[in-house]
C-alpha positions as CSV (number, residue, x, y, z in Angstrom):
1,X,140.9,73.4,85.8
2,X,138.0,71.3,87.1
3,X,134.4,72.8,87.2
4,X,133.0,73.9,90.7
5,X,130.3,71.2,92.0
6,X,127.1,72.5,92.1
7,X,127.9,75.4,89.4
8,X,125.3,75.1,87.3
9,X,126.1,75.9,83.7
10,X,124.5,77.5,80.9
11,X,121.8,75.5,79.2
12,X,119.8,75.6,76.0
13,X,116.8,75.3,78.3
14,X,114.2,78.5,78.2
15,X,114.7,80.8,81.3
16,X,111.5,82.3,83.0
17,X,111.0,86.1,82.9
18,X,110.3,88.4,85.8
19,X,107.1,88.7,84.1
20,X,106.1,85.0,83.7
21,X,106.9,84.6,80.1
22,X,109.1,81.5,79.3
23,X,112.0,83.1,76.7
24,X,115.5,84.7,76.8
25,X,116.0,87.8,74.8
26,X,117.4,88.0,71.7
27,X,121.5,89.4,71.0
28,X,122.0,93.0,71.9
29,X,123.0,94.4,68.9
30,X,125.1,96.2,70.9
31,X,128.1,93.6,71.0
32,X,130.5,93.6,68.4
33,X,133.3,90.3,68.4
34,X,136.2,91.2,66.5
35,X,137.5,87.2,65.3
36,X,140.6,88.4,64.7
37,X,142.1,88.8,68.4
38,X,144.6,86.5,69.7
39,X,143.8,83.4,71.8
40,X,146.0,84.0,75.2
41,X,143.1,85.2,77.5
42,X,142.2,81.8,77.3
43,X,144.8,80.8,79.9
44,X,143.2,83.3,82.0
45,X,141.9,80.0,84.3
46,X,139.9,80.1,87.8
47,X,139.8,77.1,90.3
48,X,137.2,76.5,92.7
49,X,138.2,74.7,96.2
50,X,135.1,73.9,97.4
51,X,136.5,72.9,100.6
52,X,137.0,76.1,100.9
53,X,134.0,77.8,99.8
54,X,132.2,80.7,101.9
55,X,128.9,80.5,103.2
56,X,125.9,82.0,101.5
57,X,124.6,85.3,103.5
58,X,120.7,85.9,103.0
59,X,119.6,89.2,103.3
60,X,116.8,89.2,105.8
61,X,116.7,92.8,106.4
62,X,114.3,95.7,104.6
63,X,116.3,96.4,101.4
64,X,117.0,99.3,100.0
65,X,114.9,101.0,97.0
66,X,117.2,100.7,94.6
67,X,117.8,103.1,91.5
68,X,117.1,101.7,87.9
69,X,120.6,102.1,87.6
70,X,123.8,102.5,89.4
71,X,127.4,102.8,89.4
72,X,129.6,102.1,92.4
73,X,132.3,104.8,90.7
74,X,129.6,107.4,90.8
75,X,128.2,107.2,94.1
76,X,131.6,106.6,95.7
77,X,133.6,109.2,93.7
78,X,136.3,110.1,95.8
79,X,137.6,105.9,95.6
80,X,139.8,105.8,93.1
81,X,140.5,102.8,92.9
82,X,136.8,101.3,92.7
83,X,137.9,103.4,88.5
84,X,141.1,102.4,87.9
85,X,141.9,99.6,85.3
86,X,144.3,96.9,86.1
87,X,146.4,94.8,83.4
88,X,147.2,91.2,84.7
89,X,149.7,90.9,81.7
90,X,150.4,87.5,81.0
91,X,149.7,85.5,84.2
92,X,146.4,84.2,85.1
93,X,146.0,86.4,88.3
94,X,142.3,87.7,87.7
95,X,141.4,85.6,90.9
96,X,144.1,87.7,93.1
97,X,143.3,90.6,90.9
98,X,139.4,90.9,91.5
99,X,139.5,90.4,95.1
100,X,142.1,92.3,95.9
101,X,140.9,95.5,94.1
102,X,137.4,94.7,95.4
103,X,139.2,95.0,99.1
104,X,140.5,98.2,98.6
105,X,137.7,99.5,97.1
106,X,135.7,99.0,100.2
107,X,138.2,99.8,102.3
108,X,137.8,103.4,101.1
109,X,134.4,102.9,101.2
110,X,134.1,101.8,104.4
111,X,136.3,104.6,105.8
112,X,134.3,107.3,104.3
113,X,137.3,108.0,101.5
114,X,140.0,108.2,104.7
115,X,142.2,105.2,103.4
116,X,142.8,105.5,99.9
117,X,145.1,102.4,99.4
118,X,145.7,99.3,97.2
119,X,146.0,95.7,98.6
120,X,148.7,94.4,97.3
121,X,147.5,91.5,94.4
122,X,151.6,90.6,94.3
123,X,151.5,89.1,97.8
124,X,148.3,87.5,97.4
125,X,149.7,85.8,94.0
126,X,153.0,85.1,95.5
127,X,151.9,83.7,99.4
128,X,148.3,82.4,99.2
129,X,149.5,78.6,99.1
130,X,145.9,77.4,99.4
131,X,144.4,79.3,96.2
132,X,146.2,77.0,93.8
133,X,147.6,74.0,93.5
134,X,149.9,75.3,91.0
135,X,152.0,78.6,91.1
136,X,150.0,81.5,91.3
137,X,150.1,82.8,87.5
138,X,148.4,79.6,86.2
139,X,145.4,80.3,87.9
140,X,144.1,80.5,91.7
141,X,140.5,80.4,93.6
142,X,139.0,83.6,94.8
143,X,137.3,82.3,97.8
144,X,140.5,80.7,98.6
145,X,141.8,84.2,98.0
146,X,139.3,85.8,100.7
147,X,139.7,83.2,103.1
148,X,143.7,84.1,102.5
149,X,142.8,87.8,103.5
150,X,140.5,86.9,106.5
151,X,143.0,84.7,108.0
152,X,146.6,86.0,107.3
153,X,146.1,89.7,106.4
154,X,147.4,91.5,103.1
155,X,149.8,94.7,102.7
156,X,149.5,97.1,100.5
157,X,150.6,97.5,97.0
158,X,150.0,99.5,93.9
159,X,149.9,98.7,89.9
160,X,152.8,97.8,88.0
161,X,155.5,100.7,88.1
162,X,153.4,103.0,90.7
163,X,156.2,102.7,93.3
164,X,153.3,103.0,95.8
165,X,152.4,100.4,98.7
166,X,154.5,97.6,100.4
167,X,154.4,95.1,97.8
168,X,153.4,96.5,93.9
169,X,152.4,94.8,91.2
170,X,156.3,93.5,89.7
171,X,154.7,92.2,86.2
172,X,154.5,94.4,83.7
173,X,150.9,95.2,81.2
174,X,151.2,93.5,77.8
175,X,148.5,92.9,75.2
176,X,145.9,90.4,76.5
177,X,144.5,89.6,72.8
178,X,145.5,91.1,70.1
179,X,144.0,94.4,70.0
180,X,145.7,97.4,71.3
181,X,149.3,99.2,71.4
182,X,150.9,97.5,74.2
183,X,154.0,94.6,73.5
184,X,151.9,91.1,72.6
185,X,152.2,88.8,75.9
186,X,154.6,86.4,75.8
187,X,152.9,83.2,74.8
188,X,154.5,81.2,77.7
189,X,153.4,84.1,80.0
190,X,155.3,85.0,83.1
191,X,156.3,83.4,86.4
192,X,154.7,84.0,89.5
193,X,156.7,86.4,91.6
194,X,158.0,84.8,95.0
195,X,156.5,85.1,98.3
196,X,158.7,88.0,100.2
197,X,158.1,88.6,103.9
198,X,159.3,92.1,103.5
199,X,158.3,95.4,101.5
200,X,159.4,94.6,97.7
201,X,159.5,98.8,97.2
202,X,162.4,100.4,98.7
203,X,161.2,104.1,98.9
204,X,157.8,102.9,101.0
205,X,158.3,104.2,104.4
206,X,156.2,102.1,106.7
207,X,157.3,98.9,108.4
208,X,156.3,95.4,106.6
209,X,154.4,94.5,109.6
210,X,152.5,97.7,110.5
211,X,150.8,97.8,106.9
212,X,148.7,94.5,107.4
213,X,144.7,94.4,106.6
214,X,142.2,92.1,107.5
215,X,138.5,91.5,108.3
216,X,137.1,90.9,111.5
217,X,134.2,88.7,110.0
218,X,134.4,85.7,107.3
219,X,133.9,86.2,103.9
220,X,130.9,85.4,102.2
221,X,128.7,84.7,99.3
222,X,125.5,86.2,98.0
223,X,122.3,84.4,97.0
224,X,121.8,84.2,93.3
225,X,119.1,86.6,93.8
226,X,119.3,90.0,91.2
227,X,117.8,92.1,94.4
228,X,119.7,90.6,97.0
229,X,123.3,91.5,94.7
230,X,122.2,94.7,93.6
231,X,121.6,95.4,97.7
232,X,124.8,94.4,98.2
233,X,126.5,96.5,96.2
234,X,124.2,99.3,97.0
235,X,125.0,99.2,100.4
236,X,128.7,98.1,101.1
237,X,130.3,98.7,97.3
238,X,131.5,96.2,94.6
239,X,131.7,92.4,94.7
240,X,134.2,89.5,93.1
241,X,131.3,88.2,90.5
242,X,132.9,84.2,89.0
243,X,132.1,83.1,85.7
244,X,132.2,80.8,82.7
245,X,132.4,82.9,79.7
246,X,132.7,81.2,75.9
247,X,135.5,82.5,73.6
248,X,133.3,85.6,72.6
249,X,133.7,86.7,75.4
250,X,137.7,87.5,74.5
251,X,136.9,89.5,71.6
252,X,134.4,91.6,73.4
253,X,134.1,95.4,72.4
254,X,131.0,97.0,73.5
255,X,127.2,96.3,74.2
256,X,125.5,94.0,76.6
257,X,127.2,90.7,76.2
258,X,125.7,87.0,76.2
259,X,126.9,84.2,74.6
260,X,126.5,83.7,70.9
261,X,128.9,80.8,71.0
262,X,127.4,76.9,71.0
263,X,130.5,75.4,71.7
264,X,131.2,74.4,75.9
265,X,132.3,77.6,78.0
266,X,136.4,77.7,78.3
267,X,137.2,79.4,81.1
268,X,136.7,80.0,84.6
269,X,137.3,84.4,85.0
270,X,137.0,86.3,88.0
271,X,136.2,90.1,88.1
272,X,134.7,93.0,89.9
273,X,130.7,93.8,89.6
274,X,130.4,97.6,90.6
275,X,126.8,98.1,89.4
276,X,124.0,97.1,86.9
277,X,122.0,99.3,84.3
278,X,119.1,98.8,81.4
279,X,119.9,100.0,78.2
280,X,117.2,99.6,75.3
281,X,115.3,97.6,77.9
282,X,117.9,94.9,78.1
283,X,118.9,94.7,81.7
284,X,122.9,94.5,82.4
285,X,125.3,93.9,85.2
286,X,128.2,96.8,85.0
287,X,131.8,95.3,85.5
288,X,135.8,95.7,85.5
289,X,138.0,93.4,83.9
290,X,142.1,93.1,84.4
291,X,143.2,93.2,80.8
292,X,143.9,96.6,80.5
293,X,142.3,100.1,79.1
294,X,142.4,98.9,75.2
295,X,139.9,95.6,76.1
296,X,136.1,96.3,76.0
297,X,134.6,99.4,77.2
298,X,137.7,101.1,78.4
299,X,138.3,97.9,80.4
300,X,134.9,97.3,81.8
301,X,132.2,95.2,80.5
302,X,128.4,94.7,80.9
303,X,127.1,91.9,81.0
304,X,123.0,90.0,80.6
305,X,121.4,90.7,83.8
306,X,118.8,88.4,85.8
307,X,119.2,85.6,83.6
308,X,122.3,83.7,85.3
309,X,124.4,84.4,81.9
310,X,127.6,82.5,81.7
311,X,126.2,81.4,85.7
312,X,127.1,84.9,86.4
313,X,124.8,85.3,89.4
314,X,126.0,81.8,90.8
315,X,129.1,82.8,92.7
316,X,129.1,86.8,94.0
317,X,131.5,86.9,96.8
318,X,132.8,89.9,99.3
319,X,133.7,90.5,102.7
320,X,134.0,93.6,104.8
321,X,137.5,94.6,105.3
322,X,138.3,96.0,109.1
323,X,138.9,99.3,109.3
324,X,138.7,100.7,112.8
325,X,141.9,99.9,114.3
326,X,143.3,101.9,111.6
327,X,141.7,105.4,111.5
C-alpha cells in the first residue's frame, strides 16, 4: 500500500523536548522483542485515501486539567467494550476493527452506559466499497471507514462466535505471530465475508433496518498536539490512532515501545488510543490492538509519547456517534 502524502515519517533527525533540550530518550528497558515470532502481522496493511481524508478539528476551547495519567477503561467502567480484546485472525481488518470498536465505545459513552452494543466490523469489512480498492481483508482506510459510518450507517454485531448483534464477526481468532495457544493463521489468510443487506445471526431479534447507527456530524481529525489528543480522549473517550510501526513492533511483549529497528517502517496499522501514562519518567500513549489476548500486554500496548513515534500523533481520528434518536 502507498504511503499517505503529507505523513511525515520517522527520521534520524533529533526531536526537541518539552523542556528545550534537543534529544530523544534512550530504549525503555521495559520492551522485550522475542525474534522468534512468525512474520504474518506483516500483511496487517492500512491505506490512506486522501481524497477522503477528514478535516483537522482545533481545540479552541479551555481544556481540561488533565491527570498525569489516564485510562479510558477506568473512568468509563461500566463500557465494556472500551476492555474487550478483539482478534482480526488472518485478514487485515485492523482499519474496520479500530474504528468500529472506537464507535461503540463512545456510543456507551455518550449514552451514559445506556447502549451497551457492538458495531458490527463484519459489515463495515464486507460493504465499505470506498475503504479499499481491494477486498476488505487485504487492507482498508479508516477515514474512509468513518466517512462509511457518517454516510451509510452501521448495525450492530459482536466478536467471533458471540451470537450477539445484527451482523457478528464470521472469522474466527487464530495466532497472529507465533506466540500463543490458538491454531497458526493460515498463511494465505481468509476471504472477506460478503456484503449482506440482512441480519447474518438468526436468533437476533430486531429488524435489519431498525438497528442502524450514525453520526449527525463528520468525522474528524485531531491536531498532532499531545494536549489537544489527550483532551480528546478525556472528554469524549478513545480515538482510531494510524501508524507506521517497524517489524519490532510484531514481536512486542511489554514496556514502552519505540523503534529499535533501522530498517524502513513496514506497515501501515490502525488501533484504538484509550489513554496515556509516564512510567519511570518515560511518557506513553496506552492502546488496544486486534491480535488477540496472548499479543503484548494482554492485547494492549504502550507506546513513546510526545515524540511523534512511528508518526503516531500524525493521524488521531474520531467522530461522535448520534445517540438521541435512540434512547
Amino acid at each position: 500500500m502507498s504511503s499517505p502524502l503529507g505523513l511525515t515519517l520517522k527520521t534520524n533527525q533529533p526531536t526537541k523536548t518539552k523542556q528545550g533540550e534537543v534529544d530523544r530518550p534512550t530504549r525503555p528497558s521495559g520492551l522485550v522483542a522475542e525474534k522468534s515470532a512468525g512474520l504474518y502481522a506483516v500483511r496487517n496493511l492500512v491505506s490512506i485515501n486522501n481524497d477522503l481524508s477528514v478535516p483537522i478539528w482545533i481545540e479552541e476551547n479551555k481544556r481540561d486539567i488533565l491527570p498525569d495519567n489516564f485510562d479510558a477503561r477506568l473512568k468509563w467502567f461500566y463500557c465494556k467494550s472500551i476492555s474487550r480484546i478483539w482478534n482480526q485472525g488472518a485478514c487485515s481488518s485492523c482499519w474496520a476493527l479500530s474504528v468500529a470498536n472506537m464507535i461503540s465505545d463512545r456510543i456507551c459513552i455518550q449514552s451514559d452506559g445506556i447502549l451497551e452494543i457492538d458495531i458490527s466490523v463484519e459489515q463495515l469489512l464486507s460493504c465499505c466499497t470506498n475503504c479499499s480498492i481491494l477486498p476488505g481483508c487485504y487492507g482498508g482506510d479508516p477515514q474512509a471507514a468513518l466517512w462509511y459510518f457518517y454516510n451509510e450507517g452501521l448495525v450492530t454485531g459482536g466478536p467471533y462466535d458471540s451470537n450477539k448483534g445484527c451482523q457478528p464477526y464470521s472469522l474466527p481468532p487464530c495466532k497472529v505471530t507465533s506466540e500463543g495457544t490458538l491454531p497458526p493463521c493460515p498463511e494465505f489468510g481468509y476471504d472477506t465475508p460478503p456484503c449482506y443487506y440482512n441480519c447474518t445471526n438468526p436468533s437476533y431479534q430486531k429488524l435489519y433496518s431498525e438497528d442502524f447507527y450514525t453520526a449527525d456530524f463528520p468525522p474528524y481529525q485531531v491536531r498532532a498536539d499531545e494536549e489537544e489528543i489527550k483532551n480528546e480522549i478525556y472528554k469524549n473517550g478513545p480515538t482510531v490512532a494510524i501508524f507506521k510501526p517497524y517489524i519490532d513492533f510484531i514481536y512486542y511483549k511489554t514496556g514502552i515501545y519505540h523503534s529499535t529497528n533501522d530498517t524502513n517502517p513496514v506497515m501501515w496499522h490502525s488501533v484504538k488510543l484509550i489513554g496515556w501514562g509516564t512510567e519511570n519518567d518515560v511518557p506513553y500513549w496506552l492502546v488496544v490492538n486486534s491480535w488477540g489476548s496472548e499479543w503484548g500486554e494482554n492485547g494492549t500496548f504502550r507506546i513513546l509519547r510526545g515524540f511523534n513515534e512511528c508518526s503516531f500523533e500524525n493521524h488521531i481520528i474520531t467522530i461522535i456517534p448520534k445517540i438521541n434518536a435512540l434512547l
